[in-house]
C-alpha positions as CSV (number, residue, x, y, z in Angstrom):
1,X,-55.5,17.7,70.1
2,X,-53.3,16.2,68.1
3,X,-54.9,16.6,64.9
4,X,-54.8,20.3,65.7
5,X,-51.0,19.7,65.6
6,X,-50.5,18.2,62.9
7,X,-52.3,20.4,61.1
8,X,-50.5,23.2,62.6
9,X,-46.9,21.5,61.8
10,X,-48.3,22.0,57.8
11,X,-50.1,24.7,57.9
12,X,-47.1,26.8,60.1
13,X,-44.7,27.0,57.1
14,X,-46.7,27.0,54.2
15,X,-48.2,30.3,55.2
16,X,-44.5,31.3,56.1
17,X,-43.7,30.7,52.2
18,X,-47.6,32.1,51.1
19,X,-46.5,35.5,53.0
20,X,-43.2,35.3,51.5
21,X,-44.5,34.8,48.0
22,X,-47.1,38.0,48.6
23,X,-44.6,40.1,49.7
24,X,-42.2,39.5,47.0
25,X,-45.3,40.1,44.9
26,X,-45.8,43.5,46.8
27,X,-42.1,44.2,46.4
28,X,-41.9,43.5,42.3
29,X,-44.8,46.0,42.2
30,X,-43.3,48.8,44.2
31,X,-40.5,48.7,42.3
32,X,-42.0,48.5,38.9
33,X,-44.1,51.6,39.4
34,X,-40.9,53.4,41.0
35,X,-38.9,52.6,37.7
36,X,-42.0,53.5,35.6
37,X,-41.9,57.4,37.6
38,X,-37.8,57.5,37.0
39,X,-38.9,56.8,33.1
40,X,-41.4,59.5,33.1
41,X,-39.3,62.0,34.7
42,X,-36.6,61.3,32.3
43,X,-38.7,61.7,29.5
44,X,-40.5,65.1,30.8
45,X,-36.9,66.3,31.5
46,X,-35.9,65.5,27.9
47,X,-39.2,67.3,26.3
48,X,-38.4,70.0,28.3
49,X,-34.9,70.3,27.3
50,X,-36.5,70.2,23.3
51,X,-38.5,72.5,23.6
52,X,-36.2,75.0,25.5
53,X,-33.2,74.1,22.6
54,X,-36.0,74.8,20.2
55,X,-37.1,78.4,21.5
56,X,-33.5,79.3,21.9
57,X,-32.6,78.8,18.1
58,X,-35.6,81.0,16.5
59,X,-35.3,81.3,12.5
């Protein structure tokens, strides 16, 4: 019994920082790809604008 409590008195908060590592990981992720759709929006959203300045001013 008491080796199942000492293993549980180690074991308690190093998961504790293991799930706090993995979700830090999951949240670096998220907002990577979120920044990464803002970029390509911006950029679509500039082409467009291009190609619309470009069709307006017709030689």
């Amino acid at each position: 019994m008491r080796d199942i409590e000492a293993a549980a008195r180690l074991l308690g908060p190093a998961l504790i920082v293991l799930l706090g590592g993995l979700i830090g990981l999951m949240m670096a992720g998220l907002l990577s790809g979120v920044t990464e759709l803002g970029q390509a929006a911006l950029n679509r959203g500039r082409d467009r604008g291009a190609d619309n300045c470009r069709r307006s001013h017709k030689p």
